[in-house]
ChimeraX commands (.cxc) that place a marker at each C-alpha (Angstrom):
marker #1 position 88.86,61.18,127.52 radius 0.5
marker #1 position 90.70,64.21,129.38 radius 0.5
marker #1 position 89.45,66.99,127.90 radius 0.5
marker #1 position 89.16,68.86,124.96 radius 0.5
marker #1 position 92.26,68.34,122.82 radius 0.5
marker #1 position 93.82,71.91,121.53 radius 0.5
marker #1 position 96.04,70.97,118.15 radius 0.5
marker #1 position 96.14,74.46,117.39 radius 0.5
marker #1 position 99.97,75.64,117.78 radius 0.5
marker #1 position 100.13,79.25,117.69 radius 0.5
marker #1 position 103.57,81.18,117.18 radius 0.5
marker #1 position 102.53,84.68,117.01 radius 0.5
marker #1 position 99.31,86.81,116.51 radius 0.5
marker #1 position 99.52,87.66,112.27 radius 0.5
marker #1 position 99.90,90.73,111.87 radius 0.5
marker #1 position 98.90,93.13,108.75 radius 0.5
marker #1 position 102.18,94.55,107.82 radius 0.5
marker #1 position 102.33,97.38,105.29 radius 0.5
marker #1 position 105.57,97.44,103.00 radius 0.5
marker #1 position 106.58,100.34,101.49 radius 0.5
marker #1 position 109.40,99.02,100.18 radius 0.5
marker #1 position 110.46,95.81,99.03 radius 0.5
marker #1 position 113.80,94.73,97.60 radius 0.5
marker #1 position 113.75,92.24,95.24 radius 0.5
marker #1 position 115.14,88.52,95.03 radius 0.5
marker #1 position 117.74,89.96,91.94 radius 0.5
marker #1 position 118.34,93.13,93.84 radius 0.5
marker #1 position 121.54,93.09,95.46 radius 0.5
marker #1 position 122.42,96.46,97.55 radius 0.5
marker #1 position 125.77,97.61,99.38 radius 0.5
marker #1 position 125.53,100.68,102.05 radius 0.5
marker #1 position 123.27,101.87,104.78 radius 0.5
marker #1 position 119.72,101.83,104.85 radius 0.5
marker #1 position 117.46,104.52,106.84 radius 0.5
marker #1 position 114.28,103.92,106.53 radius 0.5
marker #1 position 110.90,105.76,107.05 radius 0.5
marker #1 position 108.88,102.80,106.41 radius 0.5
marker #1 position 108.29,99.41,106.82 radius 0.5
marker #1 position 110.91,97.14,104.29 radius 0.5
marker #1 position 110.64,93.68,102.83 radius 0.5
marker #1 position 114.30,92.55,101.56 radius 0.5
marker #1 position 114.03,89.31,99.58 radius 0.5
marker #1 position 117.61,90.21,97.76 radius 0.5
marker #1 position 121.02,91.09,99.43 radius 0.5
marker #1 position 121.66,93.54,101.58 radius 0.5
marker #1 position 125.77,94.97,102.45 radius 0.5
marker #1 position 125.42,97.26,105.29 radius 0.5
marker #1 position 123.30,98.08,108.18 radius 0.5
marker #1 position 119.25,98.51,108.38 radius 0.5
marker #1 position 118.17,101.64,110.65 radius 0.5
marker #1 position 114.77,103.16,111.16 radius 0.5
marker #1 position 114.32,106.79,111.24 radius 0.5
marker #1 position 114.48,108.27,114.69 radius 0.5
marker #1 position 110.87,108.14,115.74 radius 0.5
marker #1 position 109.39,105.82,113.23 radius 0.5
marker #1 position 108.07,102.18,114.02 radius 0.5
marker #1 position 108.83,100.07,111.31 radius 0.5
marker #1 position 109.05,96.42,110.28 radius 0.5
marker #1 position 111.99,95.18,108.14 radius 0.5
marker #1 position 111.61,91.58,107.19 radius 0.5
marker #1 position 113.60,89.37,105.55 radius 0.5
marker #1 position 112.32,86.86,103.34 radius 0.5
marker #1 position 113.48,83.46,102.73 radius 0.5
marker #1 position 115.36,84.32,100.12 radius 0.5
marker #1 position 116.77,87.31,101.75 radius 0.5
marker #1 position 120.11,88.41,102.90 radius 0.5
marker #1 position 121.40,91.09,105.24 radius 0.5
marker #1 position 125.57,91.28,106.02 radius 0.5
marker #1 position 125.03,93.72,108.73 radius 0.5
marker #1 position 122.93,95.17,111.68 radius 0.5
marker #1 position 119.73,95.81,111.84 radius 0.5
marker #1 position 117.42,98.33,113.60 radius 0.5
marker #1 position 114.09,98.53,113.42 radius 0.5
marker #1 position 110.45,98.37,115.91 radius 0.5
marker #1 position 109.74,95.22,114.59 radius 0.5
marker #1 position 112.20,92.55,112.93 radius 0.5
marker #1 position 110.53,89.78,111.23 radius 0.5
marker #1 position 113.50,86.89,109.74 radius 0.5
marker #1 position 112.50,83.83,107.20 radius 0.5
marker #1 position 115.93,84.49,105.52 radius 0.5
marker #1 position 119.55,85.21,106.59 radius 0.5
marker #1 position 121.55,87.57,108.83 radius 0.5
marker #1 position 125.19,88.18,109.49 radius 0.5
marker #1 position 124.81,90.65,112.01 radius 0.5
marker #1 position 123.17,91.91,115.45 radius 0.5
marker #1 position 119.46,92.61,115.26 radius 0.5
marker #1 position 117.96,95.47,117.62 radius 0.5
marker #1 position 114.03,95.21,118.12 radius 0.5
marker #1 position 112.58,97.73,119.90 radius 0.5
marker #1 position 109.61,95.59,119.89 radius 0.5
marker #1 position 109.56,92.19,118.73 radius 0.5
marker #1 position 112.03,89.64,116.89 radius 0.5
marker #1 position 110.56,86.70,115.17 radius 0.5
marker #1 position 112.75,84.04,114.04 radius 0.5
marker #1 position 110.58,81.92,111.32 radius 0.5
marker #1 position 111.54,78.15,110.74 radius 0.5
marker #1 position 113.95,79.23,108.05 radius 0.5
marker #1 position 115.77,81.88,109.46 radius 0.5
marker #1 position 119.50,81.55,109.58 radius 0.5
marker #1 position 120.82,84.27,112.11 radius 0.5
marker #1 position 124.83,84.84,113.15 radius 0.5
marker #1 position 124.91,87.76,115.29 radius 0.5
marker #1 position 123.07,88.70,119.03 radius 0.5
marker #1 position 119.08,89.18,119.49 radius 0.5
marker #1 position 118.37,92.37,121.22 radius 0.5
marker #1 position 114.80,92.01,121.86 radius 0.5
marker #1 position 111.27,93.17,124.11 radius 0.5
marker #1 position 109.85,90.07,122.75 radius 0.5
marker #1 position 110.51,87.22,120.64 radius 0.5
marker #1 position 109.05,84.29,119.03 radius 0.5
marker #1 position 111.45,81.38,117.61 radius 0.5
marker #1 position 109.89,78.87,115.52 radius 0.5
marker #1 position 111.45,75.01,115.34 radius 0.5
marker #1 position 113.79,75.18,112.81 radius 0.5
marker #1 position 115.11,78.55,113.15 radius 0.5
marker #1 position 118.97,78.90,113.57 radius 0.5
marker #1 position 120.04,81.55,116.00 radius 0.5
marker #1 position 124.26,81.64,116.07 radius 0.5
marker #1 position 124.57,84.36,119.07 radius 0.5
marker #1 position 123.07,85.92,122.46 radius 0.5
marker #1 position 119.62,86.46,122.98 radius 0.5
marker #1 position 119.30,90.20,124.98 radius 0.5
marker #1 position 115.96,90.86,126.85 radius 0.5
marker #1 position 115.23,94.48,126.82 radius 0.5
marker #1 position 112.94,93.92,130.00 radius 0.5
marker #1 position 116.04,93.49,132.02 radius 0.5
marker #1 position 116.78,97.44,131.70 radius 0.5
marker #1 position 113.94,98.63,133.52 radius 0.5
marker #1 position 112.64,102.49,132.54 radius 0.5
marker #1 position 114.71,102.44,129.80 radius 0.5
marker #1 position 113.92,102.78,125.80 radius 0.5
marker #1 position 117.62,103.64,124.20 radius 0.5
marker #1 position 117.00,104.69,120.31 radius 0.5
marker #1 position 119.01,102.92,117.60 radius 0.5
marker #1 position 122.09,104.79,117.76 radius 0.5
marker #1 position 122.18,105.06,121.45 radius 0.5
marker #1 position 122.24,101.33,121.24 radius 0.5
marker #1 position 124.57,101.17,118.68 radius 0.5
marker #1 position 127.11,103.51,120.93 radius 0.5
marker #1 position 126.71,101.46,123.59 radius 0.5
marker #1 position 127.95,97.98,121.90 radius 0.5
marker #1 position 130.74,99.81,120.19 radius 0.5
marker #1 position 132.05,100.94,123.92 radius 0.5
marker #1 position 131.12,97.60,125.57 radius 0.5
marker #1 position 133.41,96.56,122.71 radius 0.5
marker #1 position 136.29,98.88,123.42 radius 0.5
marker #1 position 135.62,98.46,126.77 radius 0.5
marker #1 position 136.42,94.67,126.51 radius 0.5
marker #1 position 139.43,95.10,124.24 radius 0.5
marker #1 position 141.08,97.43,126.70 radius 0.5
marker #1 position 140.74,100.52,123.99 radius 0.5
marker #1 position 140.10,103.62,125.62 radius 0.5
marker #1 position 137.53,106.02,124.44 radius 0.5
marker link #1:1,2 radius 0.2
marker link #1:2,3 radius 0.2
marker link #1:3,4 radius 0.2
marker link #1:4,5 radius 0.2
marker link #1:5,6 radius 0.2
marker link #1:6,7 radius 0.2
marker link #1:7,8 radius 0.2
marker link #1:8,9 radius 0.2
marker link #1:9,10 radius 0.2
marker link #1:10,11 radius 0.2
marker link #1:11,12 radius 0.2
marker link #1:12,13 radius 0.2
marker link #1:13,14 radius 0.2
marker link #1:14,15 radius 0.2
marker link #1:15,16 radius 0.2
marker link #1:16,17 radius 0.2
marker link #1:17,18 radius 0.2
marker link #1:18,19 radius 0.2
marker link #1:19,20 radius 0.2
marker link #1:20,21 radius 0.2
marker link #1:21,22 radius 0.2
marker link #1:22,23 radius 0.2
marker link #1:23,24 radius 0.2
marker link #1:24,25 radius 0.2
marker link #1:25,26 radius 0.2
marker link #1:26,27 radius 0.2
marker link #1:27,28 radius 0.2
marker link #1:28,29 radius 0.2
marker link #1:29,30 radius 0.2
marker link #1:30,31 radius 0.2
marker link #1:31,32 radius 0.2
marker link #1:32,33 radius 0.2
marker link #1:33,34 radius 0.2
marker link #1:34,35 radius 0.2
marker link #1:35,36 radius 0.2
marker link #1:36,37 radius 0.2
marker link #1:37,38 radius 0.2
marker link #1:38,39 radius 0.2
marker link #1:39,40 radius 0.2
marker link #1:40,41 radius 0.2
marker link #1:41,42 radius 0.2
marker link #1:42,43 radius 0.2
marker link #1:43,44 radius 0.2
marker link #1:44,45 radius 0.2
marker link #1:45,46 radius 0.2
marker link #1:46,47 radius 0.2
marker link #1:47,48 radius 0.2
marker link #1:48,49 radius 0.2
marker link #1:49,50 radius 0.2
marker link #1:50,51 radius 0.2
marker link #1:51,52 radius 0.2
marker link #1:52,53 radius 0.2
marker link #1:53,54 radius 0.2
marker link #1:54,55 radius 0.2
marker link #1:55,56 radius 0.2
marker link #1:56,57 radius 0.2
marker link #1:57,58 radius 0.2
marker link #1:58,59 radius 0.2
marker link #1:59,60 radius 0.2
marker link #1:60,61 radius 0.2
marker link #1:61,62 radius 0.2
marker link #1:62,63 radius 0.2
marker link #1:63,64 radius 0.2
marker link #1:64,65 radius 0.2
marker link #1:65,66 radius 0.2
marker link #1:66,67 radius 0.2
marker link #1:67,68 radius 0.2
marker link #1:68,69 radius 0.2
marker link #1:69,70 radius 0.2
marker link #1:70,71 radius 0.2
marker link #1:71,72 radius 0.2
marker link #1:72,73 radius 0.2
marker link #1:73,74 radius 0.2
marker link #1:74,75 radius 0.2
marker link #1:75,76 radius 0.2
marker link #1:76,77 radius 0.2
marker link #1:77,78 radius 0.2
marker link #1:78,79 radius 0.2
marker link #1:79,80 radius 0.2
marker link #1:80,81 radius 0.2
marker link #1:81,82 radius 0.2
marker link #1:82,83 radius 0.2
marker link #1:83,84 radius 0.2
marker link #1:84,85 radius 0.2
marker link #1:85,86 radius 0.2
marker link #1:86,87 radius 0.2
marker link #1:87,88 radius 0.2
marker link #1:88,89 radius 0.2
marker link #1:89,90 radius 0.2
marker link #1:90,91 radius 0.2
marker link #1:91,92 radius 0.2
marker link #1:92,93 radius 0.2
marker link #1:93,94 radius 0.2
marker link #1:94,95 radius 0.2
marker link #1:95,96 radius 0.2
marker link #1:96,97 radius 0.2
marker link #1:97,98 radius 0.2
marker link #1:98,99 radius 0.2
marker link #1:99,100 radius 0.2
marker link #1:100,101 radius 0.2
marker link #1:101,102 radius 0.2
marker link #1:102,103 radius 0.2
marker link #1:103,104 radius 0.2
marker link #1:104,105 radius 0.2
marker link #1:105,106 radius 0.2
marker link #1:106,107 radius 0.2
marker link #1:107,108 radius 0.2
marker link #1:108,109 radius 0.2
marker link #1:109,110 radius 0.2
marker link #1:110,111 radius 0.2
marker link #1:111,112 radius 0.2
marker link #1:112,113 radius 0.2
marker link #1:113,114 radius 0.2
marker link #1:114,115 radius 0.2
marker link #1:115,116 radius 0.2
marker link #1:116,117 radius 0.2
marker link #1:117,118 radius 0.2
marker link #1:118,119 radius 0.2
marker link #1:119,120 radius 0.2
marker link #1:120,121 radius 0.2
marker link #1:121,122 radius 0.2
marker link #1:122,123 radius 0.2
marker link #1:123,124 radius 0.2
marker link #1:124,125 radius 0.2
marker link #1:125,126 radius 0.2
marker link #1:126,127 radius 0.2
marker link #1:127,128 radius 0.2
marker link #1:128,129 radius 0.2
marker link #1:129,130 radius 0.2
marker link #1:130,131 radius 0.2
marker link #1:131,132 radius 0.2
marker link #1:132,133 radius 0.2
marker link #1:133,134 radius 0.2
marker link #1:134,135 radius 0.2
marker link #1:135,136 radius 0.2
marker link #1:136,137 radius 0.2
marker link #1:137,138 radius 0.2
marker link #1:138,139 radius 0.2
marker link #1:139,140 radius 0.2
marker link #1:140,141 radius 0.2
marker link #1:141,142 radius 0.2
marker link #1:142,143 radius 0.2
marker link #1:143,144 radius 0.2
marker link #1:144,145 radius 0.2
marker link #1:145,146 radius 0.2
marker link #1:146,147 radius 0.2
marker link #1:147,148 radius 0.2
marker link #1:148,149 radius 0.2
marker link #1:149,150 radius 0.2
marker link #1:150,151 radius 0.2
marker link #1:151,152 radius 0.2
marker link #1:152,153 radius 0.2
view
């Protein structure tokens, strides 16, 4: 009666993702990850995610999954759970079971219903002309930190 009805909701464009690696629901892993390529973690992860400088990876975690620390990557893609900040140089999607407890840095984002999001969402578009790498990024927190805390540098 007023038009042509669209049920279709869409959250994001699927995208063919490649993993290279994938660690497994009865893996559980402490220390740093740098990564060359895209990473699937449906086990536990104790330390940080990072990409290699110059590589544009995805690192998802699964439903399942677990990662106790931060996370830098192109693309971040969460189903499971993170304690710790996330740093997308791309895109952040937040699937209806993710559970996340630490800030969003983000270009873009998509947040389904149900997702859990304990922290800030940060819009990269705010800093115009600027793409900081992963550890630039990283720097920058821990002296906003400081900063904050009245520690000197």
């Amino acid at each position: 009666m007023f038009g042509k009805k669209n049920n279709e909701h869409k959250f994001s464009e699927p995208l063919i993702e490649s993993f290279g690696t994938i660690i497994g629901s009865a893996t559980e892993f402490h220390g740093s990850l740098i990564v060359s390529e895209s990473v699937r973690v449906d086990g536990k992860i104790f330390g940080n995610i990072e990409e290699r400088a110059g590589q544009r990876i995805t690192i998802a975690i699964g439903k399942g999954g677990e990662v106790h620390g931060d996370i830098f990557a192109f693309r971040i893609l969460v189903a499971g759970m993170v304690n710790g900040n996330t740093y997308a140089h791309e895109r952040v999607e937040l699937h209806t079971t993710a559970n996340v407890h630490g800030d969003v840095t983000y270009d873009t984002i998509g947040i389904e219903p149900g997702a859990t999001l304990n922290g800030q969402m940060i819009s990269k578009r705010a800093e115009p002309n600027s793409s900081p790498d992963s550890a630039t990024q990283l720097q920058d927190t821990i002296n906003k930190i400081k900063q904050d805390a009245g520690i000197s540098s």
